[in-house]
C-alpha positions as CSV (number, residue, x, y, z in Angstrom):
1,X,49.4,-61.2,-3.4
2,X,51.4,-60.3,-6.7
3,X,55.1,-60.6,-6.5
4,X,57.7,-57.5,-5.6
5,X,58.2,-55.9,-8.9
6,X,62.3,-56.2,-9.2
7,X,64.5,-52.6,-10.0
8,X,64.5,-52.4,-13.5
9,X,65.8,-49.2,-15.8
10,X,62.7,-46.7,-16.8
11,X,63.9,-47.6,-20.5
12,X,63.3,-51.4,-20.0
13,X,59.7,-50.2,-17.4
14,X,58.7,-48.5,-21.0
15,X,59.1,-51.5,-22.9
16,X,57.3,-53.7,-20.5
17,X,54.7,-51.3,-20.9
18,X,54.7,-51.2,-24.7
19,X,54.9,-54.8,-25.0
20,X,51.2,-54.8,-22.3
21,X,49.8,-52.0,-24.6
22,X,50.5,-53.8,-27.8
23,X,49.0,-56.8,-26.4
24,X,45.7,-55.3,-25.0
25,X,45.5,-54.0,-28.4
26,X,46.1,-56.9,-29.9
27,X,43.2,-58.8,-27.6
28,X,40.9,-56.0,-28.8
29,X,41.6,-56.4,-32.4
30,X,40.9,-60.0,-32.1
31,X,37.5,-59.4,-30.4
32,X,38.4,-61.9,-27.5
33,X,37.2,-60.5,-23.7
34,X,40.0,-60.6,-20.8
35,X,38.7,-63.5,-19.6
36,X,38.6,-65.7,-22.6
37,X,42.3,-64.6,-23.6
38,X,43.2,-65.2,-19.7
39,X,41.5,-68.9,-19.9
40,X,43.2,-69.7,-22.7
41,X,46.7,-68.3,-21.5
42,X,45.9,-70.8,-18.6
43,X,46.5,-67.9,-15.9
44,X,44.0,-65.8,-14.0
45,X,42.1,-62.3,-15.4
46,X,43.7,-60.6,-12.9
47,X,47.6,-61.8,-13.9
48,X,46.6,-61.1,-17.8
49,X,45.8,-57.4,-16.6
50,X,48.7,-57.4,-14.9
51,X,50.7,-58.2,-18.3
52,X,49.0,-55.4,-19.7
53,X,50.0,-52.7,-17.6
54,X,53.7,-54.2,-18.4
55,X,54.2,-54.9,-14.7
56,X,57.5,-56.5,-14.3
57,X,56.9,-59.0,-11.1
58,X,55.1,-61.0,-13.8
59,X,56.5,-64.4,-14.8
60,X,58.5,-64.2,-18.3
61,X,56.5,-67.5,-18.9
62,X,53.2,-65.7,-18.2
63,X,54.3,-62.8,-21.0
64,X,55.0,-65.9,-23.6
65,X,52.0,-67.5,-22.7
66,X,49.7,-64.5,-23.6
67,X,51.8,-64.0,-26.7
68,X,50.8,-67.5,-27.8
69,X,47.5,-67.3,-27.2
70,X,46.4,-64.3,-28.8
71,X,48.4,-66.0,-32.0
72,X,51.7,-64.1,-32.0
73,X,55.3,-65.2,-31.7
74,X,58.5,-63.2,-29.7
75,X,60.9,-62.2,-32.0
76,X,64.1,-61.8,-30.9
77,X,66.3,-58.8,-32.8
78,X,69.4,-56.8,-32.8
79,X,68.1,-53.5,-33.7
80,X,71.7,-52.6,-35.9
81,X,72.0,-55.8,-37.5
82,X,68.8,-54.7,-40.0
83,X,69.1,-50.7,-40.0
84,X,68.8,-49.8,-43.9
85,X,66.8,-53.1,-44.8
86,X,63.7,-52.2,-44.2
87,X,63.1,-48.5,-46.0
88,X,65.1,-49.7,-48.7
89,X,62.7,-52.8,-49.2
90,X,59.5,-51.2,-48.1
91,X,60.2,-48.5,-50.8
92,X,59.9,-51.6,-53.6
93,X,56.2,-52.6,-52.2
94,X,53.2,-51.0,-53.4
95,X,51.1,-48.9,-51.2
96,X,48.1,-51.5,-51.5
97,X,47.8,-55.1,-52.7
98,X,44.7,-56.0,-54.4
99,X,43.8,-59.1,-53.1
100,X,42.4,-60.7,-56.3
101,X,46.1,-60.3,-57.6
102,X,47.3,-63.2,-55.8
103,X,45.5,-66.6,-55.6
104,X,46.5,-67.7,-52.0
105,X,46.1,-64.4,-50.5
106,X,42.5,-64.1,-51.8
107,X,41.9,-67.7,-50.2
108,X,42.9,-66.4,-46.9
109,X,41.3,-63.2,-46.9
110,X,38.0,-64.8,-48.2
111,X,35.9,-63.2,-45.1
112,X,37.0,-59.4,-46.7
113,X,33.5,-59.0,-48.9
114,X,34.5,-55.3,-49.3
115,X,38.3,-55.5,-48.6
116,X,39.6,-55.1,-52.3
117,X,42.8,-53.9,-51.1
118,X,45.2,-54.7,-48.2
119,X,48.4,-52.4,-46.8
120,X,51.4,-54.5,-47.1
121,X,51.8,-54.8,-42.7
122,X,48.0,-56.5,-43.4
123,X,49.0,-59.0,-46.4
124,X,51.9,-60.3,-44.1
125,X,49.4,-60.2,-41.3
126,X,47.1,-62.9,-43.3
127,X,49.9,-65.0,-44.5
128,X,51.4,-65.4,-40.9
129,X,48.0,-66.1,-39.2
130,X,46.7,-68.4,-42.1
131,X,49.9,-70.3,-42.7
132,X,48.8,-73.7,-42.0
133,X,46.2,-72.8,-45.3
134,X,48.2,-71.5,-47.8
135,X,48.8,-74.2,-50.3
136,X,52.8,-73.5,-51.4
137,X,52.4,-75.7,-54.8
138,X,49.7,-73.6,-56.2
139,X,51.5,-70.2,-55.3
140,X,52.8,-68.8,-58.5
141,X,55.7,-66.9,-58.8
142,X,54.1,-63.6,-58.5
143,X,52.8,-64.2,-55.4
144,X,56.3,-65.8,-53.8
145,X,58.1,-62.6,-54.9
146,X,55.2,-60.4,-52.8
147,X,55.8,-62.7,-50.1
148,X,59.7,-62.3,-49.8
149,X,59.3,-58.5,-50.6
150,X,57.0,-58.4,-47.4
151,X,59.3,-60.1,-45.4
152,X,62.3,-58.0,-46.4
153,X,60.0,-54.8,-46.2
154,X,59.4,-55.8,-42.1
155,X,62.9,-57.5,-41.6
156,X,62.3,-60.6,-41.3
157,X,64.0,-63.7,-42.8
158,X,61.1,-65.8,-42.9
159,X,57.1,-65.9,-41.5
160,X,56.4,-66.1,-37.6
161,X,54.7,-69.4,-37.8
């Protein structure tokens, strides 16, 4: 029987929720059924629906696990600390970046056969996920300027991997 669910604020019950939501979606995206992502979160279906209804009675250790599995990172903010950042960098970006632009990018994103272009929130995207790919000694300037204008563009100091 799942745990009591403690008394939590309705603003904190909406991010729970959010947080579930965004990693259904997530699970989707990826392809991957609820019982593949719940085997590989080592937890059963049922606690992995759980986690995406937000219920809070769930284990913080359950959340991270799912996070991890479904190859995403919890990153930890405060929300004042990076107000004007972002529009002021994501103003510098292009609206799309062609892929064949950028040598490492076009290495990661080999499986796009019709893909010519990515929004800048999917460039990071590849980056972060194929990290352990990317070979840094052959990424020329160019492309290490995109790089750090993505990262300012989402407010971040450096990649989630």
């Amino acid at each position: 029987m799942p745990a009591k669910s403690p008394v939590i604020r309705k603003s904190l019950e909406k991010n729970l929720q959010t947080l579930g939501q965004q990693l259904r979606d997530r699970r989707k995206d990826l392809g991957v059924s609820a019982v593949t992502a719940a085997q590989a979160a080592a937890m059963s279906r049922v606690t992995l629906y759980r986690i995406e209804k937000g219920e809070a009675s769930v284990a913080m250790g359950a959340y991270l696990s799912v996070i991890c599995s479904l190859g995403l990172a919890l990153d930890l903010k405060d929300p004042s600390a990076q107000k004007n950042l972002p529009d002021k960098a994501k103003n510098k970006l292009p609206k799309k970046i062609r892929i064949s632009n950028y040598k490492q990018l076009k290495r990661l994103a080999w499986q796009l056969k019709k893909t010519h272009e990515l929004t800048p929130q999917e460039a990071l995207d590849f980056y972060e996920r194929n990290w352990r790919h990317v070979d840094i000694n052959s990424m020329d300037s160019r492309e290490k300027k995109l790089l750090e204008m993505l990262l300012a563009a989402f407010g971040r100091e450096r990649l989630l991997v």
